[in-house]
C-alpha positions, 0 to 999 in steps of 0.5 A, a space after each residue: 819886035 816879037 809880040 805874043 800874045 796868049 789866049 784860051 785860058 779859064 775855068 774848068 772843072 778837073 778832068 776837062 780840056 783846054 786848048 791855049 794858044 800862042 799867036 805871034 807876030 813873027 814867023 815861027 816857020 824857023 824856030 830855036 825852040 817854043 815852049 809854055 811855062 806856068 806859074 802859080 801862086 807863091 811858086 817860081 814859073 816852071 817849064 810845061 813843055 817844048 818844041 824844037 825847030 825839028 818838031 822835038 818836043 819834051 814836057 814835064 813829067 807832071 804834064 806827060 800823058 795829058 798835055 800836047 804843044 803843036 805848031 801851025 808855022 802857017 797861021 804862027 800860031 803855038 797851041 797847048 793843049 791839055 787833057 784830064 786838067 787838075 786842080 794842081 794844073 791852076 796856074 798862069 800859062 806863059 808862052 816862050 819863042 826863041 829866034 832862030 840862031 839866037 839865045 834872047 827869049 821872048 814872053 807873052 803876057 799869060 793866059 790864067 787856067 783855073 781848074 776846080 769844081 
């Protein structure tokens, strides 16, 4: 059973950094794809950003520029970190891992980023 498990999450104020990280309970040495999603209030959850197995990575145009997924295979660790935060950025943020040579996803539980003034 694949667990994850998010955290760095919180309150910050616009135009700060947060870095969120993903750790799971599994080897991501070999992926399909990793990724995180957010969702707000009221709004379906949406897709922030991607990494393949071969270190391709996509994010939403909302989110280039300012945000980076990484990998640490080592430590099974995904990280999200995001630069010059806005107040639109105020959302859950979900982490996504799929297995190798495989089409079912799993979830963590989110991490909550707030950011205002």
């Amino acid at each position: 059973q694949v667990q994850l498990v998010e955290s760095g999450g919180g309150l910050v104020q616009p135009g700060g950094s947060l870095r969120v990280s993903c750790a799971a309970s599994v080897s991501i040495f070999r992926i399909n794809a990793m990724g995180w999603y957010r969702q707000a209030p009221g709004k379906q959850r949406e897709l922030v950003a991607t990494i393949t197995g071969g270190g391709g990575t996509g994010y939403a145009d909302s989110v280039k520029g300012r945000f980076t997924i990484s990998r640490d295979s080592t430590n099974n660790t995904l990280y999200l970190q995001m630069n010059s935060l806005k107040p639109e950025d105020t959302a859950v943020y979900y982490c996504m891992f799929q297995p190798p040579g495989r089409t079912d996803v799993y979830w963590g539980q989110g991490t909550q980023v707030t950011v205002s003034s």
